[in-house]
Steps between C-alpha positions, in 0.01 A plus 500: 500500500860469650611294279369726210682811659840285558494372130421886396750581695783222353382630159565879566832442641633228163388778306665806629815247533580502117773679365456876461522613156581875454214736296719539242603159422104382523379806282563266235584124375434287246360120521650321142361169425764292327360110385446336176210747397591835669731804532233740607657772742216667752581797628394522864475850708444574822289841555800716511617375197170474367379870562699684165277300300181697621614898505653470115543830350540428141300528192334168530187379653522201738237237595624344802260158607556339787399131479587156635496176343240368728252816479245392227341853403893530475596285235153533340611888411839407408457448118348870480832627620671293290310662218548873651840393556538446061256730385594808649885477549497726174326761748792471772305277741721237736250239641681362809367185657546472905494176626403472844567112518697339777812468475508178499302459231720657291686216321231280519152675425589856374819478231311189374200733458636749373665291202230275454286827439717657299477838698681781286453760772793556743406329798681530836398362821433712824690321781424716812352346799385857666192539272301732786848731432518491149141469360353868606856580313325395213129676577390587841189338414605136381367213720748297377306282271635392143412548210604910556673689198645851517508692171688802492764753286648824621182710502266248718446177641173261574492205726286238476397232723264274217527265235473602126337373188698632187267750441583665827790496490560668192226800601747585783848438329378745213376706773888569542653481135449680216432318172 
């Protein structure tokens, strides 16, 4: 049990020893792959940066999914925003893909993902390591768990904390848009 608390301990302290990185120069970055088969730039926010993207007040409609490569219901639901994402960007919708991966997966797991799948949508990564700040941000009733999608335009917004089959997804989106 000491030994637990000491290594704890050594953790907490390497940690809060790395270099401090002002709120402005974290709200955003970008992680570029450059080798023989890629040139894909990610765009990677931290909440502060990240916040805009959810209090839009434009004519458009946006379908915000948060998802991680390793969250199966996730990537299951993908292709339905991917056909959202081309169907209705006639009707002003932005579908906006959130990856919650770890950082460190991001040159290895999610860019190759994200190619290999083709993904159309914008997708940006959330990089913010206080998720019990940030997540009521986003509803005050979010546990946390992905998949979770916000749709919203300047007259109203819906969370959701569930997976969607096509279907579904469609009977809320139009729930927002006018055909």
């Amino acid at each position: 049990m000491k030994n637990l608390f000491l290594m704890l301990l050594a953790a907490s302290l390497f940690v809060s020893c790395g270099d401090k990185v002002s709120s402005k120069e974290r709200q955003q970055s970008s992680v570029e792959v450059e080798d023989n088969q890629s040139n894909y730039a990610l765009d990677v926010y931290n909440f502060e940066g990240f916040e805009s993207f959810l209090s839009r007040k434009d004519d458009k409609t946006y379908v915000i999914n948060f998802w991680a490569t390793w969250c199966a219901p996730c990537i299951k639901e993908l292709p339905y925003f991917e056909i959202v994402n081309k169907k209705y960007s006639g009707n002003n919708v932005e579908v906006i893909l959130v990856s919650l991966d770890f950082p460190k997966q991001y040159e290895k797991k999610l860019i190759p993902f994200i190619e290999k799948k083709k993904l159309e949508s914008k997708v940006i990564a959330l990089d913010d390591p206080k998720m019990n700040d940030w997540i009521p941000k986003i509803d005050e009733d979010w546990s946390g768990a992905i998949p979770a999608t916000i749709i919203y335009n300047k007259d109203k917004s819906q969370f959701y904390e569930r997976s969607f089959n096509l279907e579904e997804l469609e009977n809320e989106l139009k729930q927002f848009i006018t055909l």
